[in-house]
C-alpha positions as CSV (number, residue, x, y, z in Angstrom):
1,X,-63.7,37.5,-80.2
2,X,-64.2,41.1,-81.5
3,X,-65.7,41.8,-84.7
4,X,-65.7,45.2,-86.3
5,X,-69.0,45.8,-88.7
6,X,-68.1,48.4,-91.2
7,X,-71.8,49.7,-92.9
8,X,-71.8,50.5,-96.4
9,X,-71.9,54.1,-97.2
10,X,-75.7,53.2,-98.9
11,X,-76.5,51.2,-96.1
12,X,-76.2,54.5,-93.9
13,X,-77.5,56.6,-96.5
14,X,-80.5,54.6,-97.0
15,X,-80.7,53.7,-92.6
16,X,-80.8,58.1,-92.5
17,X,-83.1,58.8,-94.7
18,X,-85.5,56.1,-93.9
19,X,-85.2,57.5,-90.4
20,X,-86.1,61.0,-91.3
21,X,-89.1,59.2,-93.2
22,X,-90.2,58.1,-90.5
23,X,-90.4,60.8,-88.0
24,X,-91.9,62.8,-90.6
25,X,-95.4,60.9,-91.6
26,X,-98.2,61.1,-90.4
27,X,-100.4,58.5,-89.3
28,X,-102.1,56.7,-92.2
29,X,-99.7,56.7,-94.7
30,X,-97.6,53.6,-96.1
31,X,-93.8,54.6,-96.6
32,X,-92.7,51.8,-99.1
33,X,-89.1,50.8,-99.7
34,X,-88.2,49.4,-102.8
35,X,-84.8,48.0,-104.0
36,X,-83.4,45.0,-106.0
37,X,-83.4,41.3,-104.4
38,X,-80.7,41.4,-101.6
39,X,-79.7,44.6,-101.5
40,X,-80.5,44.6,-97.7
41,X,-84.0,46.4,-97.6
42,X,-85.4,44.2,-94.4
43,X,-82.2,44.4,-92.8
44,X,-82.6,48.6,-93.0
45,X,-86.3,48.4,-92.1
46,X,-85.4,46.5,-89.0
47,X,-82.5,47.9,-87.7
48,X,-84.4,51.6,-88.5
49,X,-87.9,50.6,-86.6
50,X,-86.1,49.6,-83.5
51,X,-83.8,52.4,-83.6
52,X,-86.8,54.4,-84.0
53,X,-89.5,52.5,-81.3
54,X,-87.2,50.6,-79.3
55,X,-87.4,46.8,-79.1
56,X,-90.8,45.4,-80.9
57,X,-92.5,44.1,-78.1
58,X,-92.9,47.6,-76.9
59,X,-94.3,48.9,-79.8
60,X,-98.3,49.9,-79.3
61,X,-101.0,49.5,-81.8
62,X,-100.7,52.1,-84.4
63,X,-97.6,54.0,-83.0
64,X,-95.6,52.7,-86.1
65,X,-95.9,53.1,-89.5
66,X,-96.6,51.0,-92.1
67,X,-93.6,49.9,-94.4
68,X,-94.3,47.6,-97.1
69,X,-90.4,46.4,-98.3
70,X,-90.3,45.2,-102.1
């Protein structure tokens, strides 16, 4: 069975511009993601880091950024 997922229009808003985040900082800073309880912050953190660094087992030591979700 197929199943279409349609993304909220925040949920890409919020996927892009943690992206851009991201590729921008430099090493040593904490980018922190805040948001009310449920609103999908973990869900965006995870689908952005491995969109970003590929599947986590392949991530080195210090080669990602810290994100503290909250």
């Amino acid at each position: 069975m197929k199943t279409d997922i349609v993304e909220h229009p925040n949920f890409v808003d919020a996927f892009q511009e943690l992206q851009r985040q991201i590729t921008i900082t430099t090493p040593g800073r904490i980018l922190w993601l805040c948001g009310v309880s449920g609103v999908g912050k973990s869900q965006i953190l995870a689908n952005c880091l491995r969109s970003t660094y590929g599947h986590p087992s392949r991530w080195r030591t210090g080669a990602v950024p810290a994100i503290s979700v909250r």
